[in-house]
N, C-alpha and C positions, 0 to 999 in steps of 0.2 A: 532426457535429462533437461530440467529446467534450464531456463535464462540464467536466471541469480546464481545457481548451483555452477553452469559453465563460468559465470562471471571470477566469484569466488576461487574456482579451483585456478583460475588463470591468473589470478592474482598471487598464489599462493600458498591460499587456504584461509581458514576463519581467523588465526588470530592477527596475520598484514593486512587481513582488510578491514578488520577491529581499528586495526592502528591508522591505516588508509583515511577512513571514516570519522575517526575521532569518537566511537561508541564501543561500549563492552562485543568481549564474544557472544557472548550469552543474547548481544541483540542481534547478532549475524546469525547464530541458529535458529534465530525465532524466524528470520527474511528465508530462512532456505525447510526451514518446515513450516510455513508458510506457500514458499514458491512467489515470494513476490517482495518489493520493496517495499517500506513502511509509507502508509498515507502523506505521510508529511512531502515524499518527495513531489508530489501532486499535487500540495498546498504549496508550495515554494520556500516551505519553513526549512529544509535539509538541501543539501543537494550532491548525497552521496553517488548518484548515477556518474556525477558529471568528475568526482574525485576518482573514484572507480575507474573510469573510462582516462584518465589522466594515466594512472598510473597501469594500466593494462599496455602501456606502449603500443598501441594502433590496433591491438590484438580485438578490441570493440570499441563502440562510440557511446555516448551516455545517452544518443535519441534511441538507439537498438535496445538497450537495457529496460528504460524509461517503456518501450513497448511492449517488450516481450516479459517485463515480472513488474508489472502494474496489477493495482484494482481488479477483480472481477466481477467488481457492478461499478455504474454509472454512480452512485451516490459516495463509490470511496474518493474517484474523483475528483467529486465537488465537495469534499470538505466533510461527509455526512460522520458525524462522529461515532456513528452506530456502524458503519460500515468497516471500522476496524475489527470487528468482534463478530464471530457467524452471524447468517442473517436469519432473524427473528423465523422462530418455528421451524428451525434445523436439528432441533433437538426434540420438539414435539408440537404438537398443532396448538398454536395461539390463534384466539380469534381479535380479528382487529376491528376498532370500534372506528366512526366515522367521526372528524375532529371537530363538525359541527353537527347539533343535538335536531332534528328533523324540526320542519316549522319554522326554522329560523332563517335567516338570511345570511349568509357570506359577509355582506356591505350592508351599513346601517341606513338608512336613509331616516331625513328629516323631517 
């Protein structure tokens, strides 16, 4: 069983920690069919781990949550806006092109 899923049902279930959160159910089923907490907790934009963890009465802490239903790449981490969404060529092979054109240089020089 997941992090988030043991979180949740410790709490309640989806719609107390709807209310816990301050966000719809409909975004707690996305975090538990997911298996992870939304990006934002990682940007410092939210910080449902640490409300969660409030109201779990000792039952868990928001550093345990915060590690075990995180990111599973390094780029959700850092903010990468694409990292919320499967990662590119999970659905079918994309080829990826180099973001500078050969010949050229990185740094422009004078």
């Amino acid at each position: 069983m997941s992090a988030i899923r043991l979180a949740v049902e410790q709490l309640g279930g989806v719609s107390r920690c709807a209310r816990i959160c301050g966000v719809s159910p409909s975004a707690v089923c996305k975090w538990l069919r997911r298996e992870r907490l939304p990006r934002t907790e990682y940007t410092g934009e939210t910080h449902h781990a640490t409300r969660m963890a409030e109201a779990s009465e000792g039952a868990f802490t928001a550093a345990w949550l915060l590690a075990n239903a995180g990111p599973t790449t390094p780029f959700a981490a850092a903010g990468d806006p694409l990292a919320a969404e499967d990662p590119p060529g999970a659905e079918g092979s994309t080829e990826q092109t180099d973001a500078h054109p050969q010949g050229r240089s990185a740094s422009m020089t004078r």
